[in-house]
C-alpha positions in Angstrom: 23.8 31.4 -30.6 21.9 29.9 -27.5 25.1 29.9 -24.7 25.7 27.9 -21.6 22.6 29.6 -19.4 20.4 29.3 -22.0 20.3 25.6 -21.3 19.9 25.5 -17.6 17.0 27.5 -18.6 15.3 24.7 -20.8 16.2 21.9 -18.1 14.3 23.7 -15.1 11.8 24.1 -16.8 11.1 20.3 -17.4 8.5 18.6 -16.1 9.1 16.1 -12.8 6.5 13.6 -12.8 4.1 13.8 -9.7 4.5 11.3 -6.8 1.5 8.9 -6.3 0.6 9.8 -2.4 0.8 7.1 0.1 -0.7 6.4 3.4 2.1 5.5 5.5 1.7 4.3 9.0 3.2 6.0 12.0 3.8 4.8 14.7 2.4 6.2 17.6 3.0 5.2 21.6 0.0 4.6 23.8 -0.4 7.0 26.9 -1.9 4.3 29.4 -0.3 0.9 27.9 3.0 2.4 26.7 2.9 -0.2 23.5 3.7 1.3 20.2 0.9 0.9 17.7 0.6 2.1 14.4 -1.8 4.6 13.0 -2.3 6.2 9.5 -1.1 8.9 8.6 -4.0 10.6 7.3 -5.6 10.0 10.6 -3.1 12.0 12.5 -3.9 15.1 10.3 -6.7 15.7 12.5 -6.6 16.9 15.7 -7.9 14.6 18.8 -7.6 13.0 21.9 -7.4 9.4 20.6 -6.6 7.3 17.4 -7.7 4.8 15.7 -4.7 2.2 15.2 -4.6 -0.7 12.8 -5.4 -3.6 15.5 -8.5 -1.7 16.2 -7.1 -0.5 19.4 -7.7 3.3 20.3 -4.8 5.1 21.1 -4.6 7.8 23.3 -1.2 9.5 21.9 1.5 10.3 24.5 4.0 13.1 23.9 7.8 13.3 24.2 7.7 9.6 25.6 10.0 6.6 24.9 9.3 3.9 21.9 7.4 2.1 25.3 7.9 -1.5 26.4 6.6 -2.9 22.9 5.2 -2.9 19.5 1.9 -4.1 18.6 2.3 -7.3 17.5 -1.5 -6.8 15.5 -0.2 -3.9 14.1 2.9 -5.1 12.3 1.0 -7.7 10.6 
């Protein structure tokens, strides 16, 4: 006679289907222009001084720094 835990077991164990990853663009605030562009995330994985945003602009990312004056209008198309 299977009791009340027995079932938990058999519902854990079931399988969760896997989540398709997305790229998802972040936005990230230029250091000398103070506009807010947006960059992929798998760009921002790696490590470096600048980034490639969608407009084609290169963004040097600032730090601990306010949303800025804008967005990129380029970028939100």
């Amino acid at each position: 006679m299977a009791g009340r835990h027995r079932r938990q077991e058999r519902a854990a164990q079931a399988r969760i289907p896997e989540q398709r990853l997305r790229v998802r663009p972040v936005a990230v605030v230029d250091a000398r222009t103070r506009v807010e562009h947006l960059v992929a995330d798998d760009v921002l994985a790696e490590p470096r001084l600048s980034y490639p945003a969608r407009c084609g602009a290169e963004v040097l990312a600032a730090s601990m720094t306010d949303p800025g004056r804008s967005r990129c209008r380029e970028c939100a198309q």
